[in-house]
C-alpha positions as MATLAB code, in Angstrom:
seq = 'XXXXXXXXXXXXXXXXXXXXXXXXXXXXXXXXXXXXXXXXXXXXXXXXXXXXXXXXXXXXXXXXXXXXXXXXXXXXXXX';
ca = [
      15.446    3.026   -0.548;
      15.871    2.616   -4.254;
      19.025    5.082   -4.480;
      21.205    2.095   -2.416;
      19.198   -0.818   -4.748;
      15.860   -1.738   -3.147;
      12.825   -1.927   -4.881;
       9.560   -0.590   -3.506;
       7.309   -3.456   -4.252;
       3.758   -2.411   -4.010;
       4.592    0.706   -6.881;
       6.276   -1.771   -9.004;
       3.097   -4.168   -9.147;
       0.355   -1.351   -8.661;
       2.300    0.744  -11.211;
       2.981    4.408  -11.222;
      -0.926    5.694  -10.231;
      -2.243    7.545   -6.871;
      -2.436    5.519   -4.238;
      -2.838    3.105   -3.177;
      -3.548    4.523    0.289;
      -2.979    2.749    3.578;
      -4.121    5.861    6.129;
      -6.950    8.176    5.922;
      -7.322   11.590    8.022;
     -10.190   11.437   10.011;
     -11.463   14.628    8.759;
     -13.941   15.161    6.377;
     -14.896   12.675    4.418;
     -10.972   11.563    2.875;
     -11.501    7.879    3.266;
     -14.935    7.833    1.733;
     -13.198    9.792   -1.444;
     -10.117    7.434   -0.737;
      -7.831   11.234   -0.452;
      -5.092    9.226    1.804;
      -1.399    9.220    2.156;
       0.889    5.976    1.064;
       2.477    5.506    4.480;
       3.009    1.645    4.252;
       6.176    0.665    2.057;
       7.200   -2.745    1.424;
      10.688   -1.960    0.440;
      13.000   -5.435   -1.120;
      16.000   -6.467   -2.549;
      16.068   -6.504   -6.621;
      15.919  -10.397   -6.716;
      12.947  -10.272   -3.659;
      11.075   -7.874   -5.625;
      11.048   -9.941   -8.637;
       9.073  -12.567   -6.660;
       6.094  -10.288   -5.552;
       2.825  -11.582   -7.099;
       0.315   -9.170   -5.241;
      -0.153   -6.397   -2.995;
      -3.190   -5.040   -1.589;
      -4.007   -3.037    0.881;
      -6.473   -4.281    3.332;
      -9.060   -1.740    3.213;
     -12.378   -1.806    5.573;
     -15.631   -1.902    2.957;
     -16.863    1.088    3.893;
     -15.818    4.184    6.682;
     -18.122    2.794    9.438;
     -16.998   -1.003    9.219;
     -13.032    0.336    9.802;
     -11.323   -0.362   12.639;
      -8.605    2.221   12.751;
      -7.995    4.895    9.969;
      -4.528    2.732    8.755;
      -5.096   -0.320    6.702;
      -2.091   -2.769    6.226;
      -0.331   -3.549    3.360;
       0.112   -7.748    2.831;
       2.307   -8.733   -0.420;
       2.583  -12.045   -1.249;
       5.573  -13.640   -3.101;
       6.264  -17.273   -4.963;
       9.289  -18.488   -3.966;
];
């Protein structure tokens, strides 16, 4: 990744905080208390990256309306 120049997108617009999480353990209750792991990267060239406008992870309302325990990441740019 960033050692050879590319920019991980959805840190540089979410900023540096936990999260956000795009897979949940199916134990306990670690969606409900959003305890996940950052599997998802959108990884970009410098010039890409400077183009991102949003990222967001596509997260089911609730643990009983998901469909999977992942939840994709979608970025959007303006080009």
């Amino acid at each position: 990744g960033e050692e050879i120049g590319w920019k991980d997108v959805h840190r540089g617009l979410a900023g540096n905080v936990d999260g956000p999480y795009t897979w949940w353990s199916q134990r306990g209750q670690a969606f409900d208390n959003d305890t996940g792991w950052r599997i998802d990267y959108h990884m970009a060239t410098p010039a890409l990256a400077a183009a991102a406008v949003s990222a967001v992870v596509d997260r089911a309302a609730s643990w009983d309306t998901r469909f999977s325990d992942h939840a994709p990441l979608v970025v959007d740019y303006r080009l």
